[in-house]
C-alpha positions as CSV (number, residue, x, y, z in Angstrom):
1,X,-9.4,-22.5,-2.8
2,X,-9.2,-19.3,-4.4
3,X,-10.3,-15.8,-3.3
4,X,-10.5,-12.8,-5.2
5,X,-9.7,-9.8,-2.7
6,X,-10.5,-6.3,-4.4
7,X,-9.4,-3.3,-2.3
8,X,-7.8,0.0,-3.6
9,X,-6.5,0.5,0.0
10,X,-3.1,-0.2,1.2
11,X,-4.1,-0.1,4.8
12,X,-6.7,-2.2,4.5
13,X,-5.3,-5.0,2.1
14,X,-2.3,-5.1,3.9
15,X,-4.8,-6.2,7.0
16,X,-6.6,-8.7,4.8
17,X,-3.6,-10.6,3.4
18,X,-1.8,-10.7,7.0
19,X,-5.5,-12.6,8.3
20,X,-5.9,-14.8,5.0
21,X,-2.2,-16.1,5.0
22,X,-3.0,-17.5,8.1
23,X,-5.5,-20.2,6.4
24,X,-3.3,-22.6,4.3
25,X,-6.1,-23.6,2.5
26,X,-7.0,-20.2,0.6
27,X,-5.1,-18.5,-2.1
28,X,-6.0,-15.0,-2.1
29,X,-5.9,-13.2,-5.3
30,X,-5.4,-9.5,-5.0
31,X,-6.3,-6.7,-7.2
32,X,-6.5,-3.0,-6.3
33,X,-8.9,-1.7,-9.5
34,X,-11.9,-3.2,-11.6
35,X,-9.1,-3.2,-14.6
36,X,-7.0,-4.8,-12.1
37,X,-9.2,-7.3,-11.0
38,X,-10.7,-8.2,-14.7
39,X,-7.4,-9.0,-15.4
40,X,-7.4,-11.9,-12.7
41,X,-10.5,-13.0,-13.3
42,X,-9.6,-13.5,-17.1
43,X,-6.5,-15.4,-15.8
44,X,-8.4,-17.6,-13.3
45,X,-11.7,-18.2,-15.0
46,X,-13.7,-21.2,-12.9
47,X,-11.2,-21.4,-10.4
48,X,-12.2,-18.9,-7.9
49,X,-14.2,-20.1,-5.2
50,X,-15.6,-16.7,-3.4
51,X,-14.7,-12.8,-3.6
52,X,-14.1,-10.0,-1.1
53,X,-15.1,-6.4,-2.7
54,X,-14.6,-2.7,-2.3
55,X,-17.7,-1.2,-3.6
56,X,-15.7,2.3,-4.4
57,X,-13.4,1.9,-6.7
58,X,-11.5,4.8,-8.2
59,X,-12.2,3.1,-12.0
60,X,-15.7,1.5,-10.9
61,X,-17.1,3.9,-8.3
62,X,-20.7,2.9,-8.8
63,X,-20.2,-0.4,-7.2
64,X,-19.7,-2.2,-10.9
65,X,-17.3,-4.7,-10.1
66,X,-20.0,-6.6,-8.2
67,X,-21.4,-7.2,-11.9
């Protein structure tokens, strides 16, 4: 199963994909911007199953990428 993982933080996706490479059964997706992470979603359209978000993005800091 897919999962989109949006996060402009190193730290913090760095954390994420160490605890979702543990689970065989998802393939995270990562993007660090909205551009970023329209780009994947374009790429992968229907075949993403959930997404994680960062709210405050430094291209979407009004929490748009939830749209």
């Amino acid at each position: 199963m897919k999962i989109l993982v949006v996060e402009d933080s190193e730290t913090i996706m760095n954390i994420l994909k160490n605890e979702l490479n543990k689970h065989p059964d998802i393939e995270p997706l990562f993007a660090k911007s909205y551009k970023e992470s329209m780009k994947v979603l374009r790429e992968n359209q229907g075949k993403i199953l959930a997404a994680l978000l960062d709210l405050n993005l430094p291209d979407a800091p009004n929490g748009e990428i939830v749209a």
